[in-house]
Backbone as XML, in Angstrom:
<?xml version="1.0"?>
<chain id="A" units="angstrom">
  <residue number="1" name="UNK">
    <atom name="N" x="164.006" y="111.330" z="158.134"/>
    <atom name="CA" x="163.884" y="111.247" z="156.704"/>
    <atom name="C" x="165.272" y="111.173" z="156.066"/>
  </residue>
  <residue number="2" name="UNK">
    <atom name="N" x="165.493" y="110.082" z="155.074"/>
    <atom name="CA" x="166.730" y="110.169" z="154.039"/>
    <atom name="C" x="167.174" y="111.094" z="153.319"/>
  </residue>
  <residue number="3" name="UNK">
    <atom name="N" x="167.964" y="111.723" z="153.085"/>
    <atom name="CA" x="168.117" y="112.707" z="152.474"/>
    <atom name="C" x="168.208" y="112.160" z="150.757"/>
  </residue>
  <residue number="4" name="UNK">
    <atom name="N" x="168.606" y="112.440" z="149.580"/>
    <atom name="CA" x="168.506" y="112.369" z="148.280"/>
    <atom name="C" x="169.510" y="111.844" z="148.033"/>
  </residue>
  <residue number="5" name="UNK">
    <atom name="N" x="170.383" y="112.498" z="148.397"/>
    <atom name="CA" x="171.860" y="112.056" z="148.244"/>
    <atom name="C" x="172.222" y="110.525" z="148.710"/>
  </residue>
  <residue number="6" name="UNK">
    <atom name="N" x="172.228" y="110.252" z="150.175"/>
    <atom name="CA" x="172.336" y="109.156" z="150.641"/>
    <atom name="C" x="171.906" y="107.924" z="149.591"/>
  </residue>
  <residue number="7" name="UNK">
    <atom name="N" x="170.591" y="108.178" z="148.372"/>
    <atom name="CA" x="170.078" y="107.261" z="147.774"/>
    <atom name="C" x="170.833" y="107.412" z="146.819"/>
  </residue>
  <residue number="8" name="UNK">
    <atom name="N" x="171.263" y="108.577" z="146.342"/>
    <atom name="CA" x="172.089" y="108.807" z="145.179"/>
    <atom name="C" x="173.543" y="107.820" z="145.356"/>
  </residue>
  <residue number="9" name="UNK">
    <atom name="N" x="174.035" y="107.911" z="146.602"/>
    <atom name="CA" x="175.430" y="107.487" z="146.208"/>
    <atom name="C" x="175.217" y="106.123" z="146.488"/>
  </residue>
  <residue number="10" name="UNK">
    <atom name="N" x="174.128" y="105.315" z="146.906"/>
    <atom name="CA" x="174.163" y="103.851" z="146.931"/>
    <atom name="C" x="173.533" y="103.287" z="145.404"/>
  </residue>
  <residue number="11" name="UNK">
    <atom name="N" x="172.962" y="104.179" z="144.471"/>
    <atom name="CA" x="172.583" y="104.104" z="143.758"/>
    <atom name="C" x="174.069" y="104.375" z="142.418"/>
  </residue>
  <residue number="12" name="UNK">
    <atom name="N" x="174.376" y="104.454" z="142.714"/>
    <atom name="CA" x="175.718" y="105.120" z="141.907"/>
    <atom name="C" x="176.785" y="103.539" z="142.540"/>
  </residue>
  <residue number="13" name="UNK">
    <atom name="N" x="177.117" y="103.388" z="143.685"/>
    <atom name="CA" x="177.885" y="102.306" z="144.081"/>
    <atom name="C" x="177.357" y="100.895" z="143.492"/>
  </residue>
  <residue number="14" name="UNK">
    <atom name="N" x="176.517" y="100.702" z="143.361"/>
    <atom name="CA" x="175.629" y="100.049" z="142.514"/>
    <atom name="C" x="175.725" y="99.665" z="141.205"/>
  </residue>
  <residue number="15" name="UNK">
    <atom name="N" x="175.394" y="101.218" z="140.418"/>
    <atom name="CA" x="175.895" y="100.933" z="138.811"/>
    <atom name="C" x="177.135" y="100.646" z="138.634"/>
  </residue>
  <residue number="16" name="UNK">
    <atom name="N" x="178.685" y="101.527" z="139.165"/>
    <atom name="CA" x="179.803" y="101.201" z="139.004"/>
    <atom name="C" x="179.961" y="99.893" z="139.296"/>
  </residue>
  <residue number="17" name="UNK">
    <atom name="N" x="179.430" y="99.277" z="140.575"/>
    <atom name="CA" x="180.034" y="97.851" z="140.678"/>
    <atom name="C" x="179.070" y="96.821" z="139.288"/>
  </residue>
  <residue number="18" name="UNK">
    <atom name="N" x="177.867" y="97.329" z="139.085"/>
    <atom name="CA" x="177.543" y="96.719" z="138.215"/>
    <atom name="C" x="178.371" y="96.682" z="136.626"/>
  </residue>
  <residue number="19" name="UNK">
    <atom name="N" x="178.751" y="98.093" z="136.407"/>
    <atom name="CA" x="179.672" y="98.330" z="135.802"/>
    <atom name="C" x="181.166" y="97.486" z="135.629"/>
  </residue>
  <residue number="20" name="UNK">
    <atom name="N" x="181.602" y="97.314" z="136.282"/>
    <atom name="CA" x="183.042" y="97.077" z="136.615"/>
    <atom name="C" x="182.667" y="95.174" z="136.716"/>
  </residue>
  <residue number="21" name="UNK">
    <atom name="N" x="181.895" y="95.174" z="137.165"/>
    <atom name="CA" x="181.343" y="92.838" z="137.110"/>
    <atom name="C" x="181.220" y="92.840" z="135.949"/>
  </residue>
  <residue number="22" name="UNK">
    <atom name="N" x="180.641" y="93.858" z="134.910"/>
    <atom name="CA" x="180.279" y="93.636" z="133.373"/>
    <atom name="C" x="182.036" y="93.211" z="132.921"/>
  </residue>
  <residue number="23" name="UNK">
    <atom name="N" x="182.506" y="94.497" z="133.057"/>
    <atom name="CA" x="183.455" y="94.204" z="132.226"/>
    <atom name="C" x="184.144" y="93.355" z="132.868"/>
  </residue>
  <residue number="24" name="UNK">
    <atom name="N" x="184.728" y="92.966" z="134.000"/>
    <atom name="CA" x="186.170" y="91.842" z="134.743"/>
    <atom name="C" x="185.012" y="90.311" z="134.358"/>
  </residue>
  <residue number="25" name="UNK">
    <atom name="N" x="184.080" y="89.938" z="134.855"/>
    <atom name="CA" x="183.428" y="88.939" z="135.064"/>
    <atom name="C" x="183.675" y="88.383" z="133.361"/>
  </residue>
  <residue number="26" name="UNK">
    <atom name="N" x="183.871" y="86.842" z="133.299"/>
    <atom name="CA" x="184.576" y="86.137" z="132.117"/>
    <atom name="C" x="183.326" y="85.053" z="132.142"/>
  </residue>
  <residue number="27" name="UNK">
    <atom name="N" x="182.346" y="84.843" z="133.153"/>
    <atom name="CA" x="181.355" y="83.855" z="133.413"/>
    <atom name="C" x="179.639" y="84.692" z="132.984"/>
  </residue>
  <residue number="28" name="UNK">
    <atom name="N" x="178.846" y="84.034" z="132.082"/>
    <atom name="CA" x="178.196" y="84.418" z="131.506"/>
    <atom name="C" x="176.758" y="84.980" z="133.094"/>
  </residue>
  <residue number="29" name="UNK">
    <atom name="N" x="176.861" y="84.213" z="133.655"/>
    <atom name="CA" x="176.219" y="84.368" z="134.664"/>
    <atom name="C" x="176.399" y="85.168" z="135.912"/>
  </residue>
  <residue number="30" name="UNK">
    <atom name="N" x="177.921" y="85.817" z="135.751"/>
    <atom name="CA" x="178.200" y="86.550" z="136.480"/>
    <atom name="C" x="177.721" y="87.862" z="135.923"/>
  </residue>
  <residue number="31" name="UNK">
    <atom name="N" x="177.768" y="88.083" z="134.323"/>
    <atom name="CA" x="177.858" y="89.368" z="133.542"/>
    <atom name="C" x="176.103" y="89.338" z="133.705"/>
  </residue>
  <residue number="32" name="UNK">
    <atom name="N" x="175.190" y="88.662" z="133.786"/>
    <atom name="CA" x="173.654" y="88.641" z="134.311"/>
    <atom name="C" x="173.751" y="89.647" z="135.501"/>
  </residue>
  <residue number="33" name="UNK">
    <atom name="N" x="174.428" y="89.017" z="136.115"/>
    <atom name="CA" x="173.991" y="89.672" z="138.010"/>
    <atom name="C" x="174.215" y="90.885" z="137.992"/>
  </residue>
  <residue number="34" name="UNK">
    <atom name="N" x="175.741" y="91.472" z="136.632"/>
    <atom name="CA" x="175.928" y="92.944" z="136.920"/>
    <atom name="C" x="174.657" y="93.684" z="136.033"/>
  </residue>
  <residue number="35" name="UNK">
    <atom name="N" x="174.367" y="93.109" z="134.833"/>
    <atom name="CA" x="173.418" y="93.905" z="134.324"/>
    <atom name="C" x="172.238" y="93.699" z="135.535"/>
  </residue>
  <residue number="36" name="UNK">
    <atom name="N" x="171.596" y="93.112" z="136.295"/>
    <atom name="CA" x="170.609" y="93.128" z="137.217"/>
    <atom name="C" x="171.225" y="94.475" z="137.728"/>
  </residue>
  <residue number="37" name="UNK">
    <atom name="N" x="172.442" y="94.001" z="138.549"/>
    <atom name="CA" x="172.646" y="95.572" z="139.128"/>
    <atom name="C" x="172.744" y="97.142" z="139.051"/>
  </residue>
  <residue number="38" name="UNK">
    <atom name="N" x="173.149" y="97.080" z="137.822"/>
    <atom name="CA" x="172.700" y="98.325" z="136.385"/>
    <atom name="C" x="171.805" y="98.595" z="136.643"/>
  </residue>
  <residue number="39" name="UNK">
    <atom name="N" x="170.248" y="97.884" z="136.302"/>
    <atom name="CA" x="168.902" y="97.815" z="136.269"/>
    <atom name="C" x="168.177" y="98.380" z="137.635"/>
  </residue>
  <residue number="40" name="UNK">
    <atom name="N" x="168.642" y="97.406" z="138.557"/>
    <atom name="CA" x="168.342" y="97.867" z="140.022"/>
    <atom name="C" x="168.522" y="99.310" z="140.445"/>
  </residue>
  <residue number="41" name="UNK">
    <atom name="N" x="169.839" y="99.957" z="139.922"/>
    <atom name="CA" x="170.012" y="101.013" z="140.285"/>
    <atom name="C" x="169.752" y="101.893" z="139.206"/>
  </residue>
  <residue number="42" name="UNK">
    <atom name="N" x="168.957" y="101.286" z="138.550"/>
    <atom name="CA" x="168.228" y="102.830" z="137.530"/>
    <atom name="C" x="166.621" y="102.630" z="138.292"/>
  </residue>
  <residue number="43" name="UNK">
    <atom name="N" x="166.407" y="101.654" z="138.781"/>
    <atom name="CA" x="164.947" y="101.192" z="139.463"/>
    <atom name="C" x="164.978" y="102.407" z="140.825"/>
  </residue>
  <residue number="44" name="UNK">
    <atom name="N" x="165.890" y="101.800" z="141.538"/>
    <atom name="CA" x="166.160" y="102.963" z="142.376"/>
    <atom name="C" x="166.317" y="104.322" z="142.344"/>
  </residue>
  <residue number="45" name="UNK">
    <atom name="N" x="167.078" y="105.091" z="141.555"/>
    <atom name="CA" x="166.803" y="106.651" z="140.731"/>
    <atom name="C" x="165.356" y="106.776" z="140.166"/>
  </residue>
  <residue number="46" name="UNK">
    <atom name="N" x="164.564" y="106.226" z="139.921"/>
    <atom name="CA" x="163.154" y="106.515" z="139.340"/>
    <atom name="C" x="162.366" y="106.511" z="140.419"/>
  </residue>
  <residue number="47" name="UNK">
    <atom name="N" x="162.405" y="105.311" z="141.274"/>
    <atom name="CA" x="161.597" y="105.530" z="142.391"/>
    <atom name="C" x="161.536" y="106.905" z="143.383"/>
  </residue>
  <residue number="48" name="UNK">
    <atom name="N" x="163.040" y="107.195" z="143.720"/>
    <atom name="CA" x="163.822" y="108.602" z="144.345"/>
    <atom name="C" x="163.082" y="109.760" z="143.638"/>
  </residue>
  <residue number="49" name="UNK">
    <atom name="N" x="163.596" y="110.052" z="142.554"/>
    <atom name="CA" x="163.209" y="111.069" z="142.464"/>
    <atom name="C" x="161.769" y="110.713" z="142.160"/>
  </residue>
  <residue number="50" name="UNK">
    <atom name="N" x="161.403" y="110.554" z="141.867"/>
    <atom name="CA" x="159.944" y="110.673" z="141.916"/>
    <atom name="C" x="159.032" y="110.803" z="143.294"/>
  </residue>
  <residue number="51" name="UNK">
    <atom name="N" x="160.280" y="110.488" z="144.590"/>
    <atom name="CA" x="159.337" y="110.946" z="145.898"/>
    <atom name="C" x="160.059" y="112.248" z="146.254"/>
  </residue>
  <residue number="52" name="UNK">
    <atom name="N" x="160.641" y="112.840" z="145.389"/>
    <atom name="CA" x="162.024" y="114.047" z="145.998"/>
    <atom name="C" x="161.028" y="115.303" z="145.028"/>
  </residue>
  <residue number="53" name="UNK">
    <atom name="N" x="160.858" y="114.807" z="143.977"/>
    <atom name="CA" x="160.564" y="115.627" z="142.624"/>
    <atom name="C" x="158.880" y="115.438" z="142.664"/>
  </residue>
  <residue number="54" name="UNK">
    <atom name="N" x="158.481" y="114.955" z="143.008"/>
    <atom name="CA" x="156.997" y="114.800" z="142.297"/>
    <atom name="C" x="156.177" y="113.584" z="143.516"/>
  </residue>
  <residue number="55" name="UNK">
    <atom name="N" x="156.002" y="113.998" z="145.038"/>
    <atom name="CA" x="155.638" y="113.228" z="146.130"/>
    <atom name="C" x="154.185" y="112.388" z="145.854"/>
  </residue>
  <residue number="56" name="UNK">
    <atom name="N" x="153.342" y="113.785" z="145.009"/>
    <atom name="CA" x="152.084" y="113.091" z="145.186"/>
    <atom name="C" x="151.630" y="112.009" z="143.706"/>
  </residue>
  <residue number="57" name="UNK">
    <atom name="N" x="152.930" y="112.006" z="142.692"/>
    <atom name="CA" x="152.729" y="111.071" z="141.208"/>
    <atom name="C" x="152.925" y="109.900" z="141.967"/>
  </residue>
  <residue number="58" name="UNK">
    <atom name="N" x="152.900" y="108.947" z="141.057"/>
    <atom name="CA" x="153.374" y="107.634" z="140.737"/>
    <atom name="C" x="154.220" y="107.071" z="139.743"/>
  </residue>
  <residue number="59" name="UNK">
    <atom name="N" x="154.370" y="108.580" z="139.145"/>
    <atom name="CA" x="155.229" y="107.777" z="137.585"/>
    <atom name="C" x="156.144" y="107.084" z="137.807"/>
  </residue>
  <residue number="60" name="UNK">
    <atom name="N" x="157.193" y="107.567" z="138.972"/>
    <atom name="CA" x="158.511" y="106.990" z="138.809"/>
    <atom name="C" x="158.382" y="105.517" z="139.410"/>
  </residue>
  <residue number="61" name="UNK">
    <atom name="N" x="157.388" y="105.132" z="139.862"/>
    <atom name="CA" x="156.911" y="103.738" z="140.613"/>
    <atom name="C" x="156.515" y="103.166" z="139.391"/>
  </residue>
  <residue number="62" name="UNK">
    <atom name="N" x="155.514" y="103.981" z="138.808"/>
    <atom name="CA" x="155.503" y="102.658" z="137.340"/>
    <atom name="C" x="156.814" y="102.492" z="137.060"/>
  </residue>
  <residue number="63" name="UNK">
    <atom name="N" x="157.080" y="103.487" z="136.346"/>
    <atom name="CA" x="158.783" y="103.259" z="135.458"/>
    <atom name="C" x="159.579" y="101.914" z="136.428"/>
  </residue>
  <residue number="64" name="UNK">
    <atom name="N" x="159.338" y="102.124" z="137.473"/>
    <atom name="CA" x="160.371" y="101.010" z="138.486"/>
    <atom name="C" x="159.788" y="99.440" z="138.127"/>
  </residue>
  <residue number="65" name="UNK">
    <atom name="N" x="158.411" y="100.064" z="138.666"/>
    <atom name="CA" x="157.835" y="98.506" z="137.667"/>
    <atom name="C" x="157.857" y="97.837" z="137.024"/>
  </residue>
  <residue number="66" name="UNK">
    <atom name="N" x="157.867" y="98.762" z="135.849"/>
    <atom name="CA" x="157.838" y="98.098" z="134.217"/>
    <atom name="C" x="159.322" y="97.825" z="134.505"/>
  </residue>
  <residue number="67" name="UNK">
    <atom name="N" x="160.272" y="98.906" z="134.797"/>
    <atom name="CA" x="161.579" y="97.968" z="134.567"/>
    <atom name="C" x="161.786" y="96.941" z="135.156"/>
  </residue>
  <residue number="68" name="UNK">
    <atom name="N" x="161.121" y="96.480" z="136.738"/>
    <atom name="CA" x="161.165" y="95.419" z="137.346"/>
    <atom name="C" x="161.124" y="93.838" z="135.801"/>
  </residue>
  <residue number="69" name="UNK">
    <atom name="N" x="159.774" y="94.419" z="135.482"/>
    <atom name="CA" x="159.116" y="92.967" z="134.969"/>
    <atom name="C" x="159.953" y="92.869" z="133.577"/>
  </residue>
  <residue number="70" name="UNK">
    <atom name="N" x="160.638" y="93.883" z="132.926"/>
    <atom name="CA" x="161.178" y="93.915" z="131.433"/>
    <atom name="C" x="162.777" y="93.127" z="132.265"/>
  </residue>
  <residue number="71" name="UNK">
    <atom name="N" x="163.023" y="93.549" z="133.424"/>
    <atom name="CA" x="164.360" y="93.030" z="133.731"/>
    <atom name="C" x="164.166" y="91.200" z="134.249"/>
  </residue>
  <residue number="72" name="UNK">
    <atom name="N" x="163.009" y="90.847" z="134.465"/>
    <atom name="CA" x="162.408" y="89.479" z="135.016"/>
    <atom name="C" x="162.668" y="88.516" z="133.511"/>
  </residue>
  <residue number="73" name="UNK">
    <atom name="N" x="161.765" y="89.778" z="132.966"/>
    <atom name="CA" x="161.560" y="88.834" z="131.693"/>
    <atom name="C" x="163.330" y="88.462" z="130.368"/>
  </residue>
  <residue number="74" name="UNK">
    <atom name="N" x="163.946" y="89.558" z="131.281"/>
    <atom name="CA" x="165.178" y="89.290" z="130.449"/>
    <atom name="C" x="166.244" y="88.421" z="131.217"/>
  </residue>
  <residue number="75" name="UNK">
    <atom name="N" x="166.129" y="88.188" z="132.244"/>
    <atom name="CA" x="166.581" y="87.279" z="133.118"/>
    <atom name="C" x="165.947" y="85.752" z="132.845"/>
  </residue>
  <residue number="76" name="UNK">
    <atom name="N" x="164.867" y="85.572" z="132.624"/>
    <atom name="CA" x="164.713" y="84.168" z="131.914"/>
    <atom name="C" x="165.101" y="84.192" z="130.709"/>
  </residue>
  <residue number="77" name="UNK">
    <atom name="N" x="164.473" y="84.968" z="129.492"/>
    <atom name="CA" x="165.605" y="84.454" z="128.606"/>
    <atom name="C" x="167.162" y="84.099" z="128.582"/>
  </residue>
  <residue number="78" name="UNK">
    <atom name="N" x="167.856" y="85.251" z="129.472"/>
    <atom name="CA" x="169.360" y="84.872" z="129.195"/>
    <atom name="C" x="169.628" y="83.452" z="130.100"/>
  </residue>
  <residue number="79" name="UNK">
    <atom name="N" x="168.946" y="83.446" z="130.814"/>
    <atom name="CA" x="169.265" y="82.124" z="131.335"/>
    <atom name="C" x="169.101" y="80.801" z="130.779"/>
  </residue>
  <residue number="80" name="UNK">
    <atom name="N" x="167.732" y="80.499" z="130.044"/>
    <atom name="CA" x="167.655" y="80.026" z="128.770"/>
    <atom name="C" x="168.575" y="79.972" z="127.616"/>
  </residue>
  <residue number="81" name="UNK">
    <atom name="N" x="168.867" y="80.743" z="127.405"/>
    <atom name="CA" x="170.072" y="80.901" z="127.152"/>
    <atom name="C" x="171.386" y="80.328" z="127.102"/>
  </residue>
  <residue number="82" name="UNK">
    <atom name="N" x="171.696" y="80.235" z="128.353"/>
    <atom name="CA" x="172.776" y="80.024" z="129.072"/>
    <atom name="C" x="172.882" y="78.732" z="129.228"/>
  </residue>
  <residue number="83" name="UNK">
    <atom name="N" x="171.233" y="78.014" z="129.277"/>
    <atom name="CA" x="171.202" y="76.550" z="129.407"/>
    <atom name="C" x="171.336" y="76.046" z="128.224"/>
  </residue>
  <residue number="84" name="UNK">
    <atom name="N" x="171.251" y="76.387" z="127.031"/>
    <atom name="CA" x="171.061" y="76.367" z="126.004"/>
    <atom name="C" x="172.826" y="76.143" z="125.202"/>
  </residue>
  <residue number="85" name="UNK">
    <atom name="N" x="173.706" y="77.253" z="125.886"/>
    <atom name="CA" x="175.050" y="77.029" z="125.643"/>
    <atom name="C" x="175.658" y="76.230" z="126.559"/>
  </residue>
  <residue number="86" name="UNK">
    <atom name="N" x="175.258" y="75.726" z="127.654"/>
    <atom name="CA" x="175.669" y="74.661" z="128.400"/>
    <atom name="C" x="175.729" y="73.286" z="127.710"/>
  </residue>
  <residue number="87" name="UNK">
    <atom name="N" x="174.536" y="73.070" z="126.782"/>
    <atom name="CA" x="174.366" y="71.751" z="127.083"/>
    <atom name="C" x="174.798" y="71.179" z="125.726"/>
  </residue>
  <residue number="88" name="UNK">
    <atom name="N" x="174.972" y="73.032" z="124.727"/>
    <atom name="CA" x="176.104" y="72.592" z="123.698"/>
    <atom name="C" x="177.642" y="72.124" z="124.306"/>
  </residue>
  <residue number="89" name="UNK">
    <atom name="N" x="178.417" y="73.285" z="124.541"/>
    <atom name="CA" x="179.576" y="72.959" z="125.105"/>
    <atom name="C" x="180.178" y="73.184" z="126.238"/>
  </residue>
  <residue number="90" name="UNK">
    <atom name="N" x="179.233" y="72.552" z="127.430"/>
    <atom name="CA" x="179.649" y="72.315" z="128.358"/>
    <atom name="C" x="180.149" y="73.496" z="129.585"/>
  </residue>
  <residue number="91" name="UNK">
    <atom name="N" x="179.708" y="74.848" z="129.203"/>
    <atom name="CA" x="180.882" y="75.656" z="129.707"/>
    <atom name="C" x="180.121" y="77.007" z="129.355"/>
  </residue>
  <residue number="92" name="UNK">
    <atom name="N" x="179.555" y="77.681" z="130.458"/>
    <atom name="CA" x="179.060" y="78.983" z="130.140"/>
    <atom name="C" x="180.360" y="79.921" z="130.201"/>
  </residue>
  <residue number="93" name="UNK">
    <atom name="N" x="181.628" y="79.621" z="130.165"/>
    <atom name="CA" x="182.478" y="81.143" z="130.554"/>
    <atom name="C" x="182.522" y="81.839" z="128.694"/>
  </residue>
  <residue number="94" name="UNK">
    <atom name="N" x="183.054" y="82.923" z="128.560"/>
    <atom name="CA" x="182.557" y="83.985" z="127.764"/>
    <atom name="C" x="183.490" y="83.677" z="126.815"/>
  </residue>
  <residue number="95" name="UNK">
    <atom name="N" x="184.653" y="83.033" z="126.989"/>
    <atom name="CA" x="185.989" y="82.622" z="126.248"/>
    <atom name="C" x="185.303" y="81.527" z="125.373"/>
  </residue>
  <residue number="96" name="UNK">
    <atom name="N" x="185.044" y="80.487" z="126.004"/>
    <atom name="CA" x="184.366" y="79.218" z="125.111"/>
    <atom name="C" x="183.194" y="79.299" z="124.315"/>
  </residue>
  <residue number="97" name="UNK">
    <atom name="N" x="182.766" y="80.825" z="123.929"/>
    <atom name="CA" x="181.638" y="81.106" z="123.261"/>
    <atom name="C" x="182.094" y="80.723" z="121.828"/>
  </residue>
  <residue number="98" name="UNK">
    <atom name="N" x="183.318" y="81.191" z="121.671"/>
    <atom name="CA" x="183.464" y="81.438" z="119.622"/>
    <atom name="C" x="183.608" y="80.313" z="119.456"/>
  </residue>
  <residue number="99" name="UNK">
    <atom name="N" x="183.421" y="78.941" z="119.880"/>
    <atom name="CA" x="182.834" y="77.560" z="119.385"/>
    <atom name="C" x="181.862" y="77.317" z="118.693"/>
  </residue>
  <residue number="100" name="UNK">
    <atom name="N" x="180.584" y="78.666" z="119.187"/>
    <atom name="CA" x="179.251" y="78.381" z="118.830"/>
    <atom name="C" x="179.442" y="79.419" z="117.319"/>
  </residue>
  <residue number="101" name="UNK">
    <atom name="N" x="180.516" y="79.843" z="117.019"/>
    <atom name="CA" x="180.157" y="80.660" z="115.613"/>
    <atom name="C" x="179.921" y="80.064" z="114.648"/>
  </residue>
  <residue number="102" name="UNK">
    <atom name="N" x="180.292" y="78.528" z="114.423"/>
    <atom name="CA" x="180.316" y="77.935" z="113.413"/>
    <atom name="C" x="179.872" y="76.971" z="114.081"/>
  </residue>
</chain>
């Protein structure tokens, strides 16, 4: 059996790197993958404790769920998105955005 921890600190390596792609990453599609990874690893802490804290619920499996499908559904929009500022100017990086202010 895994211990808690073990999930904890891959769950934590996770957010920071998701963390740290948010802020360095300059490509709109890169700053997607870290918020996925954010997401993933709050998916992961809900699932955990909920078999550490509470073996015989399910809550923390919904919660993983719903965030699954709220994170699906925000992954097509931004990508939409993304196609959307492409095909204005050519160029999803995060610099060539303040074109679209005006």
């Amino acid at each position: 059996m895994v211990h808690l921890e073990y999930y904890l600190i891959v769950s934590t390596i996770m957010l920071f790197a998701g963390i740290f792609g948010f802020f360095i990453r300059r490509n709109t599609l890169g700053m997607l993958i870290s918020v996925e990874l954010i997401l993933n690893a709050t998916d992961i802490n809900f699932a955990v404790f909920n078999r550490f804290l509470f073996p015989d619920g399910l809550e923390g499996y919904f919660f993983s769920l719903f965030s699954i499908a709220i994170s699906a559904a925000e992954t097509a929009i931004a990508i939409a998105i993304m196609i959307n500022i492409y095909r204005n100017i050519r160029s999803i990086q995060v610099d060539k955005l303040e074109d679209m202010k005006w």
